[in-house]
N, C-alpha and C positions, 0 to 999 in steps of 0.2 A: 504708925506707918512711916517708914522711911523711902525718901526720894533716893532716885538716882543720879549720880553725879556725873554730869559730863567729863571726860578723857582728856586730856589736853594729848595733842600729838608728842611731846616729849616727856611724856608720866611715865611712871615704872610701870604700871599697869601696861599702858601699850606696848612695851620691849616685853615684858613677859609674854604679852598675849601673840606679837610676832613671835618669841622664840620658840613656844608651844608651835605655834604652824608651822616653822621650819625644821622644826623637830621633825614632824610628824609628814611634814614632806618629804622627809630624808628616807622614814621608813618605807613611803612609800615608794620612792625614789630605789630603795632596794630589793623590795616585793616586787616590780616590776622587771627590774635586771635579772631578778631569779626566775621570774616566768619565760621570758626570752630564753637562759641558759635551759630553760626545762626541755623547750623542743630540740635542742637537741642532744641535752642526756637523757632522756626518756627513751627515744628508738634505739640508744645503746644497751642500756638496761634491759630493753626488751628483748633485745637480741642476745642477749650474753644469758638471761635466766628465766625469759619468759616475763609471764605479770608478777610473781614474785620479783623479780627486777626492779619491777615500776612502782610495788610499793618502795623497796627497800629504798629507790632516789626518790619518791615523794620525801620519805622518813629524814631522809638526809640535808634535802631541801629546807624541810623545817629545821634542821640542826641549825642548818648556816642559818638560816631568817633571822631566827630564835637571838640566836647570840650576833648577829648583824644588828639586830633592830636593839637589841640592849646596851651596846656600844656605843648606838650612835644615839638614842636616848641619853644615857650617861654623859656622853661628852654635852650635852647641850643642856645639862642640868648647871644651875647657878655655882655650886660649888665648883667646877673647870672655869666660870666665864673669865673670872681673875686671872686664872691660867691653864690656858690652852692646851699648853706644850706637856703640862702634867697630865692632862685628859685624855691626850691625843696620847702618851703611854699607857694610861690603866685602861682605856677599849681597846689597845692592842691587848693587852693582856685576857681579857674579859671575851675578846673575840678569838685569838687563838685559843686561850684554854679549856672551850667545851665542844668543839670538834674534835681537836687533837686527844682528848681523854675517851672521848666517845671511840676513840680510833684505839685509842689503847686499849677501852675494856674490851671490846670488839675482835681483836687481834690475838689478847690472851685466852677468852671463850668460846669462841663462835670459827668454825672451819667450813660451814655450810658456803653454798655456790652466791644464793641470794644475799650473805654477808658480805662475803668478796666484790658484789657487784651497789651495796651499802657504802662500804669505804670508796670503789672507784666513784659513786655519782658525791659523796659527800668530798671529795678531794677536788672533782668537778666546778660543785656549787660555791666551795670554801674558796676556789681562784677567783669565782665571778664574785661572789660577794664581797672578799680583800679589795678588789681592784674599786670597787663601788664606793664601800666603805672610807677606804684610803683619800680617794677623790674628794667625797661630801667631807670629810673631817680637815682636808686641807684647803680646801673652800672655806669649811668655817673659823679654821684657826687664822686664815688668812682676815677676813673680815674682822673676829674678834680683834687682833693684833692692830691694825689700823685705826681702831675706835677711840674715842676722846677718853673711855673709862681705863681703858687698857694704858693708852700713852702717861696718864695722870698718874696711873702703877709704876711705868716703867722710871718717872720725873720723880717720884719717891723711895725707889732704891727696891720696894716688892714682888 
């Protein structure tokens, strides 16, 4: 039988186990900003194609989530803590390119009313989301950057 070991407030264990929660605060932090923009790209939706509409910006909705919440996961994975600034580019990357592709297969296939009214709520959800995203990831690069781990990087040339 093995004990458990008490935490000291400055172990790795506790900065993992905070950066998991702010992780996972951030997502929510974004789920929440998508629910807000729902009220009111959903009555547009509706209006332009009916409930086909309202799925097509649910569908859209989770586009942006999707790749919101994988961004900002990603950036708060250990491998960016070192560097931020390199994180803070590849969830740009990761966050524009599955909207924008979804918009591309979409654009080359699909002429239908409820597609057209797909791309306006995912072009909707993808402003709220950026603006979101952008926020929480410069919050944390900003935090990161301040840190005794970071400063000790920047003291040795890394």
């Amino acid at each position: 039988m093995t004990k458990a070991r008490a935490v000291k407030p400055g172990h790795a264990s506790s900065r993992n186990d905070r950066a998991i929660f702010n992780a996972w605060r951030s997502v929510l932090a974004l789920g929440i900003g998508l629910m807000l923009a729902s009220a009111l790209i959903w009555p547009i939706a509706y209006r332009l194609a009916g409930s086909p509409g309202v799925v097509s910006a649910i569908q859209a909705g989770l586009v942006c989530f999707g790749s919101g919440a994988a961004a900002v996961l990603m950036l708060h994975t250990k491998l960016f803590r070192s560097n931020p600034l390199a994180g803070l580019m590849a969830t740009m990357m990761v966050r524009m390119f599955v909207p924008l592709s979804v918009c591309l297969v979409i654009a080359v296939s699909a002429a239908d009313l409820s597609w057209q009214t797909f791309v306006f709520a995912l072009l909707g959800y993808y402003g709220v989301a950026l603006a979101i995203d952008t926020w929480l990831s410069v919050q944390l690069v900003s935090t990161q950057s301040s840190s005794p781990e970071s400063e000790r990087c920047m003291a040795n040339g890394l």
